[in-house]
Each structure stands twice: as structure tokens, then as C-alpha cells.
C-alpha positions in Angstrom: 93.2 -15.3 271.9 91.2 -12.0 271.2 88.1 -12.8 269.3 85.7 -9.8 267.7 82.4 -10.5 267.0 80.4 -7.8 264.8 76.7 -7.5 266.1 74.4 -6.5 268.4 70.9 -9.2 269.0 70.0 -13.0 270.3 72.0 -14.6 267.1 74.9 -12.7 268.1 74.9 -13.7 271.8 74.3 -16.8 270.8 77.1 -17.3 269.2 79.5 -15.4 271.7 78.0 -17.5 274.7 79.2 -20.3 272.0 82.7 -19.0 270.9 83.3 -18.3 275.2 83.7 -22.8 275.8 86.6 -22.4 273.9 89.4 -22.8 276.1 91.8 -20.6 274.2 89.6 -17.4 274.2 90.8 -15.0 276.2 88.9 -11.8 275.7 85.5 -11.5 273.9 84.1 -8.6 272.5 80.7 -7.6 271.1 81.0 -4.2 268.3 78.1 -2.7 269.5 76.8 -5.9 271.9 73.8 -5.1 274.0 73.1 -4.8 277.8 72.2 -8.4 278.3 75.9 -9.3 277.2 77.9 -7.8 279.6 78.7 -10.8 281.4 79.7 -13.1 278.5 81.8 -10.4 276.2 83.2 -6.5 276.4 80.5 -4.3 274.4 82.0 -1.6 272.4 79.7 1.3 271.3 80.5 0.6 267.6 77.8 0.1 265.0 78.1 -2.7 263.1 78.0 -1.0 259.8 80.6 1.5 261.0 83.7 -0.7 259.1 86.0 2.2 259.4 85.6 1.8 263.1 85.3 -1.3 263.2 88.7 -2.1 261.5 90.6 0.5 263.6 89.5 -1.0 266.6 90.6 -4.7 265.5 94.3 -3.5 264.2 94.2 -1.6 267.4 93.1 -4.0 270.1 95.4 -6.6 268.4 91.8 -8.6 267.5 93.1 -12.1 266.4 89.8 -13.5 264.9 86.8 -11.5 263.7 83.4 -13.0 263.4 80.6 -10.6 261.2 77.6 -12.0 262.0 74.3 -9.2 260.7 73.9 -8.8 256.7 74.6 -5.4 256.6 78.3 -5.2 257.3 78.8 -8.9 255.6 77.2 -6.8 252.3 79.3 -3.4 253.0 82.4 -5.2 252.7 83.5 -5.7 256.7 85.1 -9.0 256.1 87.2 -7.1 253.1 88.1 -5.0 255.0 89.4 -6.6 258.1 91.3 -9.3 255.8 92.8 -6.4 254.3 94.4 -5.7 258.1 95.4 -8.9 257.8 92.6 -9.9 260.4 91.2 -13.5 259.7 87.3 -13.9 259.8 84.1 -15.6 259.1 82.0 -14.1 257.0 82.0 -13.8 253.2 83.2 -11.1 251.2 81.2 -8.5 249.7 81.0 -10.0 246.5 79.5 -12.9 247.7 77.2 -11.5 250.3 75.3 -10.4 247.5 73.3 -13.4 247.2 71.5 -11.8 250.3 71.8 -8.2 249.5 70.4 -8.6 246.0 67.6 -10.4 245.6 67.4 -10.3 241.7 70.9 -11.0 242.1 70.3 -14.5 243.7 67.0 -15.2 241.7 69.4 -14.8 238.5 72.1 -17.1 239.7 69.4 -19.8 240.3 68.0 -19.4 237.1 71.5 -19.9 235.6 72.2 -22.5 237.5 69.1 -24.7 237.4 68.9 -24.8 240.9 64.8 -25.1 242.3 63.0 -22.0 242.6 60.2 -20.3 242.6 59.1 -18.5 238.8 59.9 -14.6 238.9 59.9 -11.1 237.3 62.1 -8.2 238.1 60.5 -4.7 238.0 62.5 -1.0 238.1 59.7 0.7 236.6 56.6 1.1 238.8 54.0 1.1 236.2 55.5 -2.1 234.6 55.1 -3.9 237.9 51.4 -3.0 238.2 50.7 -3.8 234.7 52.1 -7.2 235.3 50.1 -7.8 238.3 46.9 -7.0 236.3 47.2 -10.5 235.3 49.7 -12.0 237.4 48.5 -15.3 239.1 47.4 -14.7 243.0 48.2 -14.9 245.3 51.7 -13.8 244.7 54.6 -12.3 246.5 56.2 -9.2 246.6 60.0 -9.0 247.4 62.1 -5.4 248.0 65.3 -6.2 245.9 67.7 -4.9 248.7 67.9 -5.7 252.4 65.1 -4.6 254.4 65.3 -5.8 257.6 64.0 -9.3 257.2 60.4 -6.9 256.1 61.0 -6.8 252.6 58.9 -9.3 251.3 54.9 -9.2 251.3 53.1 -12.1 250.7 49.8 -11.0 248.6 46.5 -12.9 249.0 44.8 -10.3 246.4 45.1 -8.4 243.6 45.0 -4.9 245.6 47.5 -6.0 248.1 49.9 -7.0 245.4 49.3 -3.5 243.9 49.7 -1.8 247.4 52.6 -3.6 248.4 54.8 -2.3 245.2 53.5 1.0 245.9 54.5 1.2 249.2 58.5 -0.5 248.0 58.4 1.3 244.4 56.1 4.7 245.2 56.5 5.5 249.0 60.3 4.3 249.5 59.3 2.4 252.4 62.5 0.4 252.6 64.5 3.0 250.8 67.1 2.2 247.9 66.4 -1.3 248.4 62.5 -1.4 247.4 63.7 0.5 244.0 63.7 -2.9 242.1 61.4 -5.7 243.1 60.7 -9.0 242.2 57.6 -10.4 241.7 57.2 -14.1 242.5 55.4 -17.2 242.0 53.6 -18.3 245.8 54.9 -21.2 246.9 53.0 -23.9 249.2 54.2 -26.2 251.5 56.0 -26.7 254.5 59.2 -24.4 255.0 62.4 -24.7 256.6 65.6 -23.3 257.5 68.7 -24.8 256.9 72.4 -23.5 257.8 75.2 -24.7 256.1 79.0 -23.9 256.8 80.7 -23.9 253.5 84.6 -22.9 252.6 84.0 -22.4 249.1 84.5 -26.0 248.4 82.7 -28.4 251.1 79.2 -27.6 252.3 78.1 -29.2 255.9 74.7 -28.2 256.8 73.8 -27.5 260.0 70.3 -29.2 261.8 67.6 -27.9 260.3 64.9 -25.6 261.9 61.3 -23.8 262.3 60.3 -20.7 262.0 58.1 -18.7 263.2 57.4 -15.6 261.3 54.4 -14.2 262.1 53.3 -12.2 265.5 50.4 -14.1 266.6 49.4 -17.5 267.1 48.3 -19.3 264.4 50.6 -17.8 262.3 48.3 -14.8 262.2 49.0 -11.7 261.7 52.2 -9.2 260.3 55.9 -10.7 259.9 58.1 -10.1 261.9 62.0 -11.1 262.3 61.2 -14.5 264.3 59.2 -15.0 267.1 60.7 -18.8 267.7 62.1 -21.7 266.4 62.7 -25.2 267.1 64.9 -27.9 265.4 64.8 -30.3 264.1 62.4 -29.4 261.6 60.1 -32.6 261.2 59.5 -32.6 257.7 63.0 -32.4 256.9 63.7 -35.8 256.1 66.8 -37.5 255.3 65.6 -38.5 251.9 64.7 -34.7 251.4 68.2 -33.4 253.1 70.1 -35.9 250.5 68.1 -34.0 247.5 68.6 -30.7 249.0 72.1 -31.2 248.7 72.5 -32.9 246.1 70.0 -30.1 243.8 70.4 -27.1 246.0 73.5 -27.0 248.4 76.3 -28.2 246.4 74.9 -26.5 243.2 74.8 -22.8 244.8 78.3 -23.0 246.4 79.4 -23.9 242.9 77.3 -21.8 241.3 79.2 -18.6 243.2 82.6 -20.3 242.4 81.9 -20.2 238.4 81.0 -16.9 239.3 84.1 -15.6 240.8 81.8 -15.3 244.1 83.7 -17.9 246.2 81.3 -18.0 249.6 83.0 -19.1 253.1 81.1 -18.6 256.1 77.6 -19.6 256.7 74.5 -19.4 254.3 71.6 -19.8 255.3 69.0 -21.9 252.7 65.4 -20.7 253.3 63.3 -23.8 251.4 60.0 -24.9 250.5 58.8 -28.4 250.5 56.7 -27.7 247.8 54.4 -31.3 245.8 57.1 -30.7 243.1 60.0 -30.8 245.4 62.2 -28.4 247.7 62.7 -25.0 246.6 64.5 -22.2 247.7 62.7 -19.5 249.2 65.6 -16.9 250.1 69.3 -17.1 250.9 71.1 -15.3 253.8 74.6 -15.1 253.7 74.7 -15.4 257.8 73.5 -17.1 260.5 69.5 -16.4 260.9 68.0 -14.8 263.8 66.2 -16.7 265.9 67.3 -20.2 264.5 71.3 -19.8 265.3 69.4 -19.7 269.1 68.3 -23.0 268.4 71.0 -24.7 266.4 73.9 -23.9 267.8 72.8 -24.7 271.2 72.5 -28.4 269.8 76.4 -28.2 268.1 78.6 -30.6 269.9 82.0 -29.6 268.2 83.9 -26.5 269.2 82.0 -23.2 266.9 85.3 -21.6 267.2 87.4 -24.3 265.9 84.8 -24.6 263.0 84.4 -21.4 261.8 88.7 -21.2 261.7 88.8 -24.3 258.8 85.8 -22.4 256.8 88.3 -19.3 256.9 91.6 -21.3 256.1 89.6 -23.9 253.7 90.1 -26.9 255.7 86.6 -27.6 256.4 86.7 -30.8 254.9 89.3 -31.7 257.8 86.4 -30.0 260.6 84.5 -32.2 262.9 81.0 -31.0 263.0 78.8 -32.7 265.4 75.2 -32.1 266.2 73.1 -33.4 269.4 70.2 -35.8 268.0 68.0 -34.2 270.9 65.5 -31.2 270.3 65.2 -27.8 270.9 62.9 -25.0 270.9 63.6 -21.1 271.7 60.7 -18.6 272.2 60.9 -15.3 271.4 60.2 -12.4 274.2 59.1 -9.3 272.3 57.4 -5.5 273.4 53.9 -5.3 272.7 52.9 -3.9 269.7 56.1 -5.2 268.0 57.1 -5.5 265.0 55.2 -1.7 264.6 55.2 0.9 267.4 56.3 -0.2 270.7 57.9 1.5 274.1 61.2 0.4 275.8 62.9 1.2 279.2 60.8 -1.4 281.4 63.4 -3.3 283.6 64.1 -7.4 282.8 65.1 -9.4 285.5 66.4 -12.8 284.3 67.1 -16.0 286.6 70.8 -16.2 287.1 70.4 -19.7 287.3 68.3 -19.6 283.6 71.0 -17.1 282.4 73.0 -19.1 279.9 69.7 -20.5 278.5 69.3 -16.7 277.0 70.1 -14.9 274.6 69.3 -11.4 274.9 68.6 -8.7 272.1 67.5 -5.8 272.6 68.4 -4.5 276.3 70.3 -2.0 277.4 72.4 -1.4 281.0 71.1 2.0 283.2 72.6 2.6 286.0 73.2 -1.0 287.1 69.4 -2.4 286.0 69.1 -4.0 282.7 66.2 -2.1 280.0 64.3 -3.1 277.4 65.5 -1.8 274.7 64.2 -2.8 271.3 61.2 -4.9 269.6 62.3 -8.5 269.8 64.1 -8.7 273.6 65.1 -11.9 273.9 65.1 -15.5 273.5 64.8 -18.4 276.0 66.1 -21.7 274.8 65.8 -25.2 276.1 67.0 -28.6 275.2 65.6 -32.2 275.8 64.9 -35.2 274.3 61.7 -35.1 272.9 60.2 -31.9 271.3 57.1 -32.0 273.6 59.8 -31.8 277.0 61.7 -28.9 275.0 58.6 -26.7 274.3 57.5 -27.0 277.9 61.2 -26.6 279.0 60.9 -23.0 277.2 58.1 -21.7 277.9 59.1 -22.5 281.4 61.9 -19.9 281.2 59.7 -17.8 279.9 57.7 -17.9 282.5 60.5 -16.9 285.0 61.7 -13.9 283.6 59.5 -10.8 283.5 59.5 -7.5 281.9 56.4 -5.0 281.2 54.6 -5.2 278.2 56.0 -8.3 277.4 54.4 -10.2 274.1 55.1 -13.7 273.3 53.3 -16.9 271.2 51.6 -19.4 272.9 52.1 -22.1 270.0 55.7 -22.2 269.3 56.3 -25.6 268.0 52.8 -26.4 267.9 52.8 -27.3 264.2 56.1 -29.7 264.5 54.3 -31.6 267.3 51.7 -32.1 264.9 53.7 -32.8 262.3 55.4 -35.4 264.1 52.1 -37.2 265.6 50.8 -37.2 262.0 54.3 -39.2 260.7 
């Protein structure tokens, strides 16, 4: 079996290294992959939004399964498209994908639908926006309407940087088309977390829950970037809170996109806040999310590949889906001076023994050595049985693998421990 999966960073190695224990795989390929995958799939020097390209090569290389794993294509219509071939994937369609690539799109449908969230505006018209924030409660967040990179939303803890940040969307373009419209939201407190869910359309199994850890320095100082590490479970996802979330959020959106001709089959991702008045969605994704797939589906006991095959033929309901009750933590390896200005081309030398403990995103192969070759460069992920023994067990990777100008936090999973001692 020929298996195609769209993508090029950690979340997509991930889930290769994943998709490889199946025994029927016989070839693996990565449209574009990166350096640090050669040895688990065949890169392809594709982009991952180019569909055209990306279909001819499927029909051509006789791909029998297609996973699209990055927003961008999932939003441009690559799963449409390769259906259309008559190439099976995971992944929704366009038309449901939106609930990602729009956010006043997704802030609607939960407004529709009564499902939790926090109070919002939508702006097109610059001056409107900043008239509204003249009085607007602060802080207060800022979202681009569009996808942005994981970069479009700015959390505001005054009145100017509110103002600046739909300037810089609305005024300056700097997210493009996608900062046109925003959407001005009430700032939500307490703690978040990340959830995963496979859905067909009709049955919703969520996935363990996670941590992120958005922001570049310890502390959670500093500006966002697209993950710096994660570890799940997430301690202050609770059973009692994971039966609400389903109950008022899960099973609500997935019907919620159904009534509106949106069926979604593949993964989406909740982003929630256990806010004093309850969870509340923070953002959808309508993929796996980058870094927390590197923690997640290292912990999945059932076969990914078998999984993903009943989301795409409806028979999810009929899917064993088994999670490890044991923890797991991933640090991030970045450049210095990510997520702004940052040089590449130092060498990485990785462990082979540590090897399949990493998922590597931005590298690149020169003449046999393997580069850095982007902001965030890898992950390192380890497993245990207490959260304590899985943070050490990372940051022991880490410490075996070595690249110049290497950045990474110190406190990954810090505030879970806490949160854990304090239950």
C-alpha cells in the first residue's frame, strides 16, 4: 500500500513515523517532507499548497491513501481534489475546513449553535474597529479572520496595543488577505487546552488531551510562536470536564457543520478554555496541531492508519481507538531569535539510537549532512509513567543532540507538574 502524506514539519513526521508500523505500507511519501525524514518516507519537492501537483503526482504514482495534514491545502481544497481522482483521504473538504480558515466563519457557527464561546465583533472597516476599541473592555484580543500562520491572533493588555494590533492586520497587511476582517474578542482566563478529536461526520472520539506552550520564553514570556512544547495529558482536563466538553462542545460542532451542509471527517482540533463559567472554545483547527500531534500520537495504541481509513469510509464508530494512560512531554528545538529573524544552515547531529523519539521540522539534507533549515527544528519526545520521568526523559534528548544557535525552554511542563501537586 502507497500512502501520501501532504506536509512538510514535526506534526507531519510524526505522523509518517506513525502510519510506517503499519504492516501493509509499503512505500511512504512526504509532498515536500524535509531533510530529517529521509529515513522514514520518500520526500518529493512539492509544496503542499501546490494541489495541481500534488494530484498529478498521486494519480501518477498510483498513491492508494492520501493524508493532508497543514491548513493550507485542507482550506484550498486538496482533499477535493484528490477524491475527485478517486484517491481516498483524511482530511476534510474545503467546505468544511473553513471552520479554521475563517474565523468569523467559526465564531458565527458557534453563535448559531449555542455552543460556549467567547463574546465577539467582526470588523472590515478599519475605523469601525478602532472606534469600537475606544470603549471595548481590556484586555481584549485581536484575531486576523484568515489563516496566518498560527500568528494571527494578538492578545492585548492595553488599549494602544489593541489599536496597534488592528493596524498592523487592517492598515499594514501584515498577514495579507487574511487580516482584512478581524474579530475582536472577549479575553478569556483560565487554564487552556488542546484537544484532538477524530470525527466521520457522525461519531466524535477525542484524542488525549494536551499542553501548550505558546510563547518563546520561560514563563510564558515573551512573543507567540507556533509551539515551543507540549505534554499530555493535560491535568486540568478532567473527566467530569471531558464529559461536558462533549456533551456542549464536541458533539454540538460536528452537528452543527452537518445542519450546515459542512459534513467534517478527519481530525479537529478543539482549542478550549477552562474558564469559572465553564469550557469554552478558543479556536478550531481542522488538523492535527503542531506540536501536540508529537505528543499524542506517540501515546495512541491502535493502528493511526487503520483509524484514519474508518473516518474516511464512515465507519468510525466500528474503530478501535486506544490511548496509553502513561505521559508524555515533547520539547521544542528552535533557532535563536525565532519566531522573528533567525539564520539556518548550522549542521544537526541526532543520536541514531534517540532517532525515532524525533520528529524533525525544519532541516534540510546538503551533501550528505543534515541543515537547519527553518525557525522551529525539531521536537524530542519521551514517554513514561509519571510526568516528572517524561519531562526529564526529554530534556534528556535534548541534551544529546546539538545544533548552533539552538533555543529551547527550560520549563516545559512546569505548570502541569504544578498543577498536579496542587490536585
Amino acid at each position: 500500500m502507497k500512502v501520501m502524506v501532504v506536509g512538510g514539519g514535526g506534526r507531519e513526521h510524526a505522523i509518517i513515523k506513525k502510519i510506517k508500523l503499519n504492516k501493509n505500507v509499503s512505500e511512504i511519501f512526504a509532498l515536500p517532507g524535509n531533510g530529517g525524514m529521509q529515513g522514514d518516507a520518500t520526500c518529493v519537492n512539492i509544496g503542499a499548497k501546490d494541489i495541481e501537483k500534488i494530484v498529478d503526482f498521486a494519480v501518477s504514482n498510483q498513491i492508494d491513501y492520501a493524508v493532508v495534514a497543514p491548513d493550507d491545502p485542507l482550506v484550498l481544497g486538496a482533499v477535493d481534489a484528490l477524491e475527485e481522482k478517486g484517491i481516498p483521504c483524511f482530511g476534510p473538504r474545503a467546505n468544511a475546513a473553513i471552520i479554521e480558515g475563517s474565523k468569523v466563519f467559526s465564531k458565527n457557527l458557534m453563535k448559531k449553535y449555542g455552543i460556549p464561546t467567547a463574546t465577539y465583533e467582526v470588523f472590515n472597516n478599519i475605523d469601525d474597529a478602532l472606534k469600537y476599541l475606544e470603549t471595548a473592555p481590556i484586555p481584549t484580543v485581536v484575531k486576523a479572520d484568515g489563516l496566518a500562520l498560527g500568528k494571527g491572533v494578538i492578545i492585548a493588555e492595553t488599549r494602544d496595543a489593541a489599536c496597534d494590533a488592528v493596524k498592523s492586520m487592517m492598515q499594514d497587511k501584515a498577514f495579507g488577505k487574511s487580516g482584512e476582517t478581524v474579530v475582536i474578542e472577549e479575553f478569556l482566563t483560565g487554564p487552556e487546552v488542546s484537544v484532538l478529536a477524530f470525527t466521520d461526520g457522525e461519531t466524535v472520539v477525542p484524542m488525549v488531551s494536551s499542553m501548550d506552550h505558546k510563547r518563546i520564553g520561560d514563563n510564558d514570556t515573551g512573543l507567540n510562536t507556533g509551539g515551543m512544547g507540549t505534554v499530555a495529558p493535560n491535568p486540568y482536563y478532567t473527566a467530569e470536564i471531558a464529559a461536558e466538553c462533549m456533551e456542549k462542545i464536541f458533539i454540538p460542532t460536528v452537528s452543527a457543520m452537518n445542519a450546515e451542509g459542512r459534513t467534517f471527517k478527519g481530525c479537529l482540533y478543539f482549542g478550549l478554555m477552562l474558564t469559572p463559567n465553564g469550557p469554552k472554545v478558543i479556536e478550531y483547527n481542522c488538523r492535527f496541531g503542531d506540536p501536540e500531534t508529537q505528543v499524542v500520537l506517540p501515546l495512541l495504541e491502535s493502528d493511526l492508519l487503520t483509524v484514519m481509513q474508518a473516518v474516511t469510509e464512515g465507519k468510525l464508530r466500528d474503530a478501535e481507538v486506544k490511548f496509553s494512560d502513561k505521559n508524555a512531554c515533547c520539547v521544542i528545538m528552535a533557532s535563536k531569535g525565532y519566531p522573528t529573524e533567525y539564520e539556518k544552515g548550522f549542521e544537526m547531529t541526532i543520536p541514531s539510537d534517540i532517532s525515532d523519539n524525533v520528529y524533525v521540522a525544519g532541516a534540510k539534507l546538503s551533501d550528505g549532512k543534515l541543515l537547519t533549515n527553518g525557525g522551529r527544528v525539531l521536537g524530542a519526545t519521551a514517554i513514561a509513567d509519571t510526568l516528572s520521568d517524561a519531562i526529564n526523559d526529554a530534556y534528556g534528548l535534548v541534551s544529546r543532540i546539538h545544533f548552533d544557535n539552538a533555543y529551547y525552554r527550560r520549563d516545559i511542563g512546569a505548570k502541569a507538574l504544578k498543577a498536579r501537586e496542587e490536585k
